[in-house]
N, C-alpha and C positions, 0 to 999 in steps of 0.2 A: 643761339642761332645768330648768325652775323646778319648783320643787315646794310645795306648801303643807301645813302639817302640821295635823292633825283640831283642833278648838275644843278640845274635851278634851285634848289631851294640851298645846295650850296654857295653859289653866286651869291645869294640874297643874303646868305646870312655873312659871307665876307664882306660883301658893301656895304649893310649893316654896323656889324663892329670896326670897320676904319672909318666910319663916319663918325662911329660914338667915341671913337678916340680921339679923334683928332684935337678936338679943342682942350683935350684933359691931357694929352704928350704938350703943346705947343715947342717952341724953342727950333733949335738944331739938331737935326739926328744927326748922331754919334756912327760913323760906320765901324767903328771896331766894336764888334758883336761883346768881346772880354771884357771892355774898358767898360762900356753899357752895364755888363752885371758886378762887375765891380764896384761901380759907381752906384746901383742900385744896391749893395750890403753896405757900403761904410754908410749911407743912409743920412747923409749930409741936408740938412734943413728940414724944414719940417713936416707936413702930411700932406701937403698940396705937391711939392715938390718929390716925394715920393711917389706918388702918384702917378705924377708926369713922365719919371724917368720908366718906371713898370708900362706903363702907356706906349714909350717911347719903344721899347725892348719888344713888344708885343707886335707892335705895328710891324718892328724888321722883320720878326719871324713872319708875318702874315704876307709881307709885301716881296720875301725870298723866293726863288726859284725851289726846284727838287732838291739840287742839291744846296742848295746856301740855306736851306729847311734843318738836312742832315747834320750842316757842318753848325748848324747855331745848335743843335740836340748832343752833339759830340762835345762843345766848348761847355754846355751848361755839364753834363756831365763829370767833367772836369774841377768842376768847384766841389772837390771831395773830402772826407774829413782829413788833418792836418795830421798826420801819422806821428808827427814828433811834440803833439800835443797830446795823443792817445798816448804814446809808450811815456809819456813825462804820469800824466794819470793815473794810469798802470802802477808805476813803481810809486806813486804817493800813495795807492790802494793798501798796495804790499806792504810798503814801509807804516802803515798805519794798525796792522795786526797785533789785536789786544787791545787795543783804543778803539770802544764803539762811536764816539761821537766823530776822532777825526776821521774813522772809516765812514762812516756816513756820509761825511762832507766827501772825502775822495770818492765815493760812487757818484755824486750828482755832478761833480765835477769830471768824473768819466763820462756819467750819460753825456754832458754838453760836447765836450770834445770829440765823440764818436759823431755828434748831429753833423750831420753834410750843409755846408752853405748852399749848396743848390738847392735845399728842402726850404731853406727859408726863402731863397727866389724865386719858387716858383710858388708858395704864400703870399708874397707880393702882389701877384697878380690881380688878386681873388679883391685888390680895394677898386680895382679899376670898372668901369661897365661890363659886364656880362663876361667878366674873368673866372667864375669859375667854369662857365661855359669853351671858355681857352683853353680852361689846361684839361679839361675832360676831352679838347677834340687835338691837343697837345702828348697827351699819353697816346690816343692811338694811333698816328703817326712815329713815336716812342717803340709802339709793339711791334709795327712793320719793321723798321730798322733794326729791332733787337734782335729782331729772329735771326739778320745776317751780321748782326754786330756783338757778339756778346758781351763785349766793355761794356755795352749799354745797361745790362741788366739789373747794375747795382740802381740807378737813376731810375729806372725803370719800377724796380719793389719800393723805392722812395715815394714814388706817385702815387703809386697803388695804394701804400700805405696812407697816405695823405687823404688820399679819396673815399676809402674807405670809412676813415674817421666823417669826414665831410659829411656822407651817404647813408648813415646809420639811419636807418627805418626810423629812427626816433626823431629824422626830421623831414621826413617825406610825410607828403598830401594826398592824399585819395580821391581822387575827382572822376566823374563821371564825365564822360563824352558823349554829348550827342548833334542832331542833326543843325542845332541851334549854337553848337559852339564856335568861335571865331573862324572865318574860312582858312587863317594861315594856320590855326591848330588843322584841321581838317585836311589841310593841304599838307601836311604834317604825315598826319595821320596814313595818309595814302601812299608816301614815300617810306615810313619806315617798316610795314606792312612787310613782315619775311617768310609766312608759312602758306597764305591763300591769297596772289597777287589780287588787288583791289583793281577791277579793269575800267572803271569808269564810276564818273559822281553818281550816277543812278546807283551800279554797285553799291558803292559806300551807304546812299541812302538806306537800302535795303538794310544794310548793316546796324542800321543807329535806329532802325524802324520801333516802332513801341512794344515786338515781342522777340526784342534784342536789347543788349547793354554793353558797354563798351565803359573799362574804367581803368585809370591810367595814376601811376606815382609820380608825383613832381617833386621839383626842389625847391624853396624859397627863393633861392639866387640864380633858377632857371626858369619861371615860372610859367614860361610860354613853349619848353619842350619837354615831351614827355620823357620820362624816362625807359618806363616798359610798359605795356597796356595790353591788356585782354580780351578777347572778343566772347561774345555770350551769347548761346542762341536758349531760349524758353519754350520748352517743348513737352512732350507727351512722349515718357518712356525712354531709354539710350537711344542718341542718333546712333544710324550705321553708314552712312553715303549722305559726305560733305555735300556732295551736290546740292542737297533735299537745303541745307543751311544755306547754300551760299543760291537758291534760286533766285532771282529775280522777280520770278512772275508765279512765286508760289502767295496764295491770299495771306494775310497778316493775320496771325497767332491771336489768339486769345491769352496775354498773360494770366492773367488769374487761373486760368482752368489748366494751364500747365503745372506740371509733377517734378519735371525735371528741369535741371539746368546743364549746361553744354558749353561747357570750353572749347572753345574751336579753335581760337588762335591765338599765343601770346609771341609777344615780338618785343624783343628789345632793341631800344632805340638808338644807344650811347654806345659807339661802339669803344671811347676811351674808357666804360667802367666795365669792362667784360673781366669774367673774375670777383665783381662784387656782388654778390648774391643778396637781393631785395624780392623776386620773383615768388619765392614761398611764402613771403610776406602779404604779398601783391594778391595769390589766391585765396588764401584763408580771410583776411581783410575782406573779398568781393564774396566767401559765401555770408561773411556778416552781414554785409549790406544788403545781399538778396535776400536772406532770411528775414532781416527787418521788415524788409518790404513786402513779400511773398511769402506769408505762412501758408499756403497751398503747394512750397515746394519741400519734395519729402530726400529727392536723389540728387546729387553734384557728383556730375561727371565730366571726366576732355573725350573729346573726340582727336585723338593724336597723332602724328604722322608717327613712322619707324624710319628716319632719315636713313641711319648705316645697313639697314638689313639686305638690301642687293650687293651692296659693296663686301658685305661679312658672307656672303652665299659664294661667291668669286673670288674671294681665297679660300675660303675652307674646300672649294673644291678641286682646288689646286693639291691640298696636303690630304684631303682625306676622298671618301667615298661619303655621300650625305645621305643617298639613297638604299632604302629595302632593295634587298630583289626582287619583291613583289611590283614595289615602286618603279623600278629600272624594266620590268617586264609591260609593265601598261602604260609606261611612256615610249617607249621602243614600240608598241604596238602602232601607235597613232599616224593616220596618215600623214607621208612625208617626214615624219618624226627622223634625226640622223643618232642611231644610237652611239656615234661618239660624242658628239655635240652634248648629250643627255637634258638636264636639267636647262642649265645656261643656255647650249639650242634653240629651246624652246620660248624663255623668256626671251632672247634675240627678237624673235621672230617681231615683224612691226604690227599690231593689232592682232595678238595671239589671244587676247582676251575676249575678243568678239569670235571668235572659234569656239562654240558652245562643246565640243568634243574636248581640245584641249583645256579649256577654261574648265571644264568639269573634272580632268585628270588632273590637272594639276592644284586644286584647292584645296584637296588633304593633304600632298605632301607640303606646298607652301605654310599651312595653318601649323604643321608639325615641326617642321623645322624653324617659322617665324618664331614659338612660343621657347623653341628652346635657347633660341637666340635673345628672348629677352629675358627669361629666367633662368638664364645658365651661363653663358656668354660674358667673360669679364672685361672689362678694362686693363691692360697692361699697365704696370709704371706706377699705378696709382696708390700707395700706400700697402697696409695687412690686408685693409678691407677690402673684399671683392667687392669694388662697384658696376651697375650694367654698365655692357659696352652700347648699350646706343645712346646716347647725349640726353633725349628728349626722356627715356624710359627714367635713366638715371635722376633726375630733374624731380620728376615724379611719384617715387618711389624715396628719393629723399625725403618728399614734402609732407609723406604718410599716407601715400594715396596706395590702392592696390591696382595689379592689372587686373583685370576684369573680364575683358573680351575681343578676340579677333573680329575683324569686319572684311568679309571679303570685297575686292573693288571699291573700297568704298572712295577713294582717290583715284579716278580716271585721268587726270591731267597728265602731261606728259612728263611733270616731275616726280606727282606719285610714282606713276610706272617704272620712271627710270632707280627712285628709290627705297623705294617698297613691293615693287610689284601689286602696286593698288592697295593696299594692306592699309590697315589702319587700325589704331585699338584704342578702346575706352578704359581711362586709369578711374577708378572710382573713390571718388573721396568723403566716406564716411566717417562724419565728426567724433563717434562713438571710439573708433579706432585708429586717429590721425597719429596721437602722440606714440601709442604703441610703436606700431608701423611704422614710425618716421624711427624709433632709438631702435628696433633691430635692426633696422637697415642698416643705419647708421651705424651700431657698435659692434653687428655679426655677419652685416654685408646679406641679411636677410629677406626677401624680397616676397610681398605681401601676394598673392594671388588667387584668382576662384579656380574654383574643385576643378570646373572646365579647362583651365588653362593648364593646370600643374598638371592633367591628363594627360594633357596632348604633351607635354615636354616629359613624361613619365620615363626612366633612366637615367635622364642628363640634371635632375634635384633631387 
């Protein structure tokens, strides 16, 4: 899920890092953006001076326009491996067959030659203050341009790869969030927020309340932004209607005497690490931590949105027919109903849901067709494996979770509606069954579900 973080906290955090650079560039900027990274690989003097010039390079990009952004992402690019060092490699590889030891050396001496001098410039970065926080907001600036530049792409897997290594769960922090943590964490918090806008500090309090939990992965080198964070409601039984979570003025929970736990929201924060999957890590981590805490909780479940499922309803019913004729005869029945319009008509309609008539016709064919959309429904492009086509199902069904259960309306907001038709379903994550679930999915595109749900999708699994 993309997220976008508030103008302000961007502002803050650019005036921020040209502050903290300043005294660690000192000297003359260099305006030729080449000379800059050239001058930072031959790497002339010692660690202070390195520093300075990475300092230096970092500040141009930050203090560029749109395009002097594009054109310093294009020049770095440019510092790519040395072709006539690869093909010299090559044929020392070749010429080395039947000699394992000078083979050996000719491969390390390929690895080096294939490495891109940009991979090691934008490692540079990472000596300077809150540099690896640059080049994580570096790549996704990187992702926008690639998509219209494709030269960029090689530069672009170079990062990824880079970040990845960086990111490895094996050096992320578990931390817990609450109503007592830093305000610009909080303030944080409230901006990178992408599945249940956070509409005000009371909101949020409600959020961080004591029959709520809120837990977030960091970095060492970032330690004041999250990376992706989870929201937790502690409840009695599967929620079905976010609203009941996200009340304001409903009385505070008894943790202890709750049974279940409740995923309501996770939200990634980074949009330059998208593509690096830590988020299954992030859930399995927070049922440990509950469990430690709450041996009274028996169920771990999300309460989840179906972000693509209006958008997958509007094409398919472009190429196919979705409806029974039974279906097609008792929507067609409904006052004002336009039987060409059919299905789509109807959900057009502006508060078609407060129409107990409609809202009643229309709840088994939505629930029939939601379920086969998420246990039928692939992804294109995507490898042998069938993966779901919805983002979030996918997500979850990687992680070894099962679908579970529809929830009618349970998303009123006007984004539910426009992406779900208020829909919402609980992926259930039983510790008993996580790793199964997670390798059929994974090796036969398998997808975990209750007797309820593969009913209702009955023909299409």
């Amino acid at each position: 899920m993309e997220t976008v973080a508030q103008p302000g906290l961007l502002d803050r955090a650019l005036k921020r890092l040209m502050e903290a650079w300043r005294d660690v560039a000192g000297g003359a900027e260099e305006t030729d953006i080449a000379a800059q990274m050239r001058a930072c690989l031959e790497a002339k003097g010692g660690e202070v001076s390195a520093r300075a010039r990475s300092a230096r390079l970092a500040q141009a990009y930050l203090a560029a326009d749109s395009e002097g952004k594009a054109r310093f992402l294009r020049t770095l690019a440019g510092f790519d491996s040395d072709p006539d060092a690869v093909a010299r490699a090559i044929a020392d590889l070749q010429a080395a067959a039947g000699d394992e030891a000078a083979a050996a050396k000719a491969r390390v001496q390929l690895r080096r030659a294939l490495e891109a001098p940009r991979a090691r410039l934008v490692t540079q970065f990472t000596s300077i203050p809150e540099g690896v926080k640059f080049v994580v907001d570096l790549r996704a600036a990187l992702m926008q341009l690639a998509r219209k530049e494709p030269a960029l792409a090689a530069l672009e897997a170079d990062m990824r790869a880079l970040l990845a290594a960086w990111f490895d769960v094996g050096f992320l922090e578990l931390r817990r969030i609450d109503w007592h943590s830093p305000a610009s964490l909080l303030e944080k918090l409230v901006g990178y927020e992408a599945v249940h806008e956070i509409r005000s500090w009371r909101d949020l309090k409600n959020r961080l309340d004591s029959d709520r939990r809120c837990y977030a992965f960091f970095h060492p080198r970032m330690p004041d932004e999250p990376l992706i964070f989870v929201e937790i409601a502690l409840v009695k039984g599967l929620a079905g209607d976010v609203r009941a979570l996200l009340d304001e003025k409903a009385p505070v929970g008894d943790p202890r005497a709750a049974d279940t736990a409740i995923f309501y929201s996770i939200s990634n924060c980074q949009q330059g690490l998208a593509g690096i999957s830590f988020g299954n890590f992030l859930i399995k981590r927070v049922v440990e931590e509950l469990s430690l805490e709450f041996n009274n909780l028996k169920t771990f479940a999300t309460l989840s949105p179906i972000p693509g499922f209006r958008r997958w309803l509007e094409e398919k019913q472009a190429e196919e027919s979705l409806l029974t004729t039974e279906e097609q005869a008792a929507l067609a029945a409904l006052p004002g109903a336009d039987p060409e319009a059919g299905l789509l008509g109807l959900l057009a309609r502006r508060g078609w849901h407060r129409d107990p008539a409609v809202a009643e016709a229309l709840r088994p064919v939505l629930f029939r067709l939601c379920a086969r959309y998420l246990l039928a429904e692939s992804a294109e492009g995507r490898g042998e494996v069938r993966r779901a086509r919805d983002p979030v199902a996918h997500f979850h069904l990687a992680n070894g979770a099962q679908a579970e259960r529809l929830n009618w309306l349970a998303d009123r907001s006007d984004k539910g509606m426009r992406e779900s038709a208020g829909l919402m379903v609980n992926y259930l994550y039983d510790r008993a069954s996580i790793e199964a679930n997670h390798e059929a999915y994974a090796g036969q595109g398998k997808r975990a579900a209750s007797t309820a749900l593969k009913r209702l999708a009955r023909g299409w699994i």
